[in-house]
C-alpha positions in Angstrom: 12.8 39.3 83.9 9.6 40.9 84.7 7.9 40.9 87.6 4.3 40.2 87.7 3.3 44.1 88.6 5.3 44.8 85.5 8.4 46.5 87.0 11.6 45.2 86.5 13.4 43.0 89.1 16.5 44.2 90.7 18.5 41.2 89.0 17.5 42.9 85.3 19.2 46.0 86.2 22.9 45.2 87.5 25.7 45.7 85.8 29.4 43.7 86.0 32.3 45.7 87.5 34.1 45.9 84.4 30.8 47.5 82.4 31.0 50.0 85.0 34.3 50.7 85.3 34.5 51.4 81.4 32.0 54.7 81.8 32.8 55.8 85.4 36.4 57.3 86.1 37.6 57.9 89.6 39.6 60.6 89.8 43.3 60.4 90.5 45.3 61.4 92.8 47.1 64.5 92.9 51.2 64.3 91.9 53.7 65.8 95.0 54.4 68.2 92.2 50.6 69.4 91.3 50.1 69.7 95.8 53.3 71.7 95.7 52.2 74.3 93.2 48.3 74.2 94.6 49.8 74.9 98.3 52.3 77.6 96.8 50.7 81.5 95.8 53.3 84.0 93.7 53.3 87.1 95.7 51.0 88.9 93.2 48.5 86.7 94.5 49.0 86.8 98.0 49.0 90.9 97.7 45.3 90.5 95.8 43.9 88.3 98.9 45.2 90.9 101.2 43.5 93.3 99.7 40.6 91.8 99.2 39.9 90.6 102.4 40.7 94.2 103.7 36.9 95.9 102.3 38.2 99.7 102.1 40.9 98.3 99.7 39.2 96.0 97.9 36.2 98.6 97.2 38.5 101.4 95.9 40.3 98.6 93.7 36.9 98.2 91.7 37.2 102.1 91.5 40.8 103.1 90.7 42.5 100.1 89.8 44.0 97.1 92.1 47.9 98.2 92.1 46.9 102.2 93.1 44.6 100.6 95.7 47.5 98.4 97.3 49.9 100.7 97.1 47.5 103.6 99.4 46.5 100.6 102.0 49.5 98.6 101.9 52.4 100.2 100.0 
């Protein structure tokens, strides 16, 4: 229904819970198994974040290579 400015009226434009819920996902909850593996880092990456949050090292890795650059900081 129209109001008489010629906007519509907040009743026209609602939508049940079900129409809604059939285009709008939430997202799900994260598994013990997926928080495990996003909480857990494999040493390589652990050794890349040390580096890069040490700037000498992380600098030279963009000129000679990541592994040479650990290994002259941190090896």
């Amino acid at each position: 229904p129209k109001e008489p400015s010629g906007s519509l009226s907040a009743d026209s434009i609602k939508i049940k819970k079900e129409v809604a819920n059939a285009f709008v996902k939430r997202q799900k909850r994260f598994s013990l198994y997926e928080r495990y593996f996003e909480s857990y880092k494999n040493p390589m990456e652990q050794m890349h974040e040390r580096c890069e949050n040490y700037p000498p090292c992380d600098y030279l890795s963009d000129q000679i290579g990541f592994s040479l650059a650990y290994n002259r900081f941190f090896g």
